[in-house]
C-alpha positions in Angstrom: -115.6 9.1 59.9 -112.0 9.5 58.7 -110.7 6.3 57.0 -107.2 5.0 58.9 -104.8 3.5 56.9 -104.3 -0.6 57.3 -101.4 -1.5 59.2 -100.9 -4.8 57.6 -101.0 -2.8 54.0 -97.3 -2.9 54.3 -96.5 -6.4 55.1 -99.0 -7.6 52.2 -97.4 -7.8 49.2 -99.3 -8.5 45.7 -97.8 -10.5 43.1 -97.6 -10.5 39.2 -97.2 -12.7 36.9 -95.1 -11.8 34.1 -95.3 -13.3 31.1 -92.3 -13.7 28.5 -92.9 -14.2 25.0 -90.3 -16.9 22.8 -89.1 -13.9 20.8 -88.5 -11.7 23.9 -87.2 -14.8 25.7 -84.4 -15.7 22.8 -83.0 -12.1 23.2 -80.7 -10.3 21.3 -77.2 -9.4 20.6 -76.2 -5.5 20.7 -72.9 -4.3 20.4 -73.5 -0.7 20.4 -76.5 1.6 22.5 -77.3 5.1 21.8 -78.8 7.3 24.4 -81.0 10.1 23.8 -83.5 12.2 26.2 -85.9 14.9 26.6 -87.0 16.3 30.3 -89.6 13.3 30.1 -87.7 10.5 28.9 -85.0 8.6 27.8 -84.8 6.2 25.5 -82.2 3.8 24.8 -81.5 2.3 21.2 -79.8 -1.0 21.3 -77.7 -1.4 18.0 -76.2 -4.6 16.0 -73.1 -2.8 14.1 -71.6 -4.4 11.4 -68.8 -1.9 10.8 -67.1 -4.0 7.8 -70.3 -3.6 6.0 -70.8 -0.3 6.5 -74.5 -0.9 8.2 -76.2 -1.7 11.4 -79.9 -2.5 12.3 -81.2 -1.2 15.9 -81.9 -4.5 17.8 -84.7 -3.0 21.2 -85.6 0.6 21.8 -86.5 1.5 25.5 -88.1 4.5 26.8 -87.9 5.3 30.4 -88.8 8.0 32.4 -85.6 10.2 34.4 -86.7 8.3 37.5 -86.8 4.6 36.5 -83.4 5.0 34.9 -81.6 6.6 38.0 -83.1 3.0 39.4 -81.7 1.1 36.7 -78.1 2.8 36.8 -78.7 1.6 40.7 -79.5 -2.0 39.8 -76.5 -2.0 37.0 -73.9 -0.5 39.7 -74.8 -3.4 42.2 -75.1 -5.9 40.2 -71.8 -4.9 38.6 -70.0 -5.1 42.3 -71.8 -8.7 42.7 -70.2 -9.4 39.8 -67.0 -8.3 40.1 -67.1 -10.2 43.9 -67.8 -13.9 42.5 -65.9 -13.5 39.2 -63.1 -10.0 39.6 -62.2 -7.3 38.6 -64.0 -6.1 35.0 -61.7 -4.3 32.6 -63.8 -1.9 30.9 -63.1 -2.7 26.9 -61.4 0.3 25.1 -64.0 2.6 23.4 -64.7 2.0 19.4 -63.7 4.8 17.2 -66.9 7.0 16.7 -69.3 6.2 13.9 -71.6 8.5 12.5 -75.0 6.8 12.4 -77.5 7.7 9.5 -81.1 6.7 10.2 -83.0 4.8 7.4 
């Protein structure tokens, strides 16, 4: 006997908890992200410059695979049009001059 699929699969939806350490839940400042990828993934550095001292410290790394970031990009550009609804129009800030990074 074949198995059919449920029809009520679709309609059920399962929840998860998610969890949220203090650390994670404080957050961080960045002022600078890098983006890097291979045909696999990309990963995102999140950077604290301090360009008067000559130094910077990388603040999250996330690694994502091609298709969860085309989703993300997704969830930025709505959310940005949200935005831009309740509060108007963002000016995008004018880019920093480039800084050559050296990895310690």
């Amino acid at each position: 006997m074949q198995n059919q699929p449920n029809p009520n699969a679709q309609q059920q939806t399962r929840q998860i908890q998610i969890k949220v350490t203090d650390e994670i839940m404080r957050g961080v400042y960045a002022n600078a992200m890098s983006v890097v990828h291979s045909k696999e993934e990309f990963t995102l550095d999140f950077m604290n410059i301090y360009p008067h001292q000559g130094a910077g410290i990388v603040t999250g790394r996330i690694i994502i695979s091609p298709g969860h970031m085309k989703r993300i990009i997704s969830a930025l550009q709505d959310n940005i049009k949200k935005y831009e609804n309740q509060f108007g129009k963002i000016e995008e800030a004018q880019a920093p001059e480039p800084i050559g990074f050296k990895t310690v």
